[in-house]
N, C-alpha and C positions, 0 to 999 in steps of 0.2 A: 460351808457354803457350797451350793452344788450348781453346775451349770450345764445348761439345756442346748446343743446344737441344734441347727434347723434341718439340718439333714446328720445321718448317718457319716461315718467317716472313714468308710470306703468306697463310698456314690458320688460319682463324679457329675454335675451337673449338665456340663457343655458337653460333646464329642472333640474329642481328640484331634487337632491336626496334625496331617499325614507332614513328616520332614520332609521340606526342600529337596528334592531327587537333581532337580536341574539347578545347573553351576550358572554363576552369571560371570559372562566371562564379557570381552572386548567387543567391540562392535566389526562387524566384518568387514571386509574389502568395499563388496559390492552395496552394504548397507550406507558407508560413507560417501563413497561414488554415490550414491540416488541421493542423497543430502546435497553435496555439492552441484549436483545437476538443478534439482529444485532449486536453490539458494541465487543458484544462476541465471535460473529461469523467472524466478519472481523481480529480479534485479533488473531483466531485461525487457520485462515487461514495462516497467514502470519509466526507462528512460525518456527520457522530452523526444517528442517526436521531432523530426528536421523539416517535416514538410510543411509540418504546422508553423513553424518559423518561417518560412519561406515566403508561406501564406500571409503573413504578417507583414513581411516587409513589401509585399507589392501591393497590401491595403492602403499600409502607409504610403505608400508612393502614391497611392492611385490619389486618396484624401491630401496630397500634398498639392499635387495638379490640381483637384477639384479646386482647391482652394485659393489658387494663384488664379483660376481663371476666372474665379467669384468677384477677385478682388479687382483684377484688367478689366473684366466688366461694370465694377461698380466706379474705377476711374471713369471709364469710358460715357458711363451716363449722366458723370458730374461736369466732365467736359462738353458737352452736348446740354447742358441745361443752361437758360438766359440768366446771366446773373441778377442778383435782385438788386 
């Protein structure tokens, strides 16, 4: 029985790749420093602002007023009206 290669067999089809020259080695000093900076950075970005809070509670105040004075006014025009 005889069999048939599709190529020759000493022709390499691909190119060769060239070995690894650079080591992979640890991460650096300064590489981790900018990691933890960034990491920092995004962390600080995102915290609840306080002013916004702030803003919040003198809404709430203000719609608290609004609303006590809605209501001394709506006393005030049932007391003033002829009873039926």
């Amino acid at each position: 029985m005889s069999t048939t290669l599709s190529a020759p067999r000493g022709r390499v089809s691909h190119p060769a790749h060239p070995p690894n020259t650079r080591s992979v080695g640890r991460v650096g000093l300064v590489d981790r420093l900018a990691l933890r900076l960034g990491i920092a950075l995004v962390a600080w970005s995102r915290r609840p602002r306080v002013l916004d809070e702030r803003d919040d509670r003198a809404h709430r105040a203000q719609n608290a007023l609004d609303t006590e004075r809605r209501e001394r006014d709506m006393l005030r025009m049932l007391a003033l009206l002829p009873p039926r």
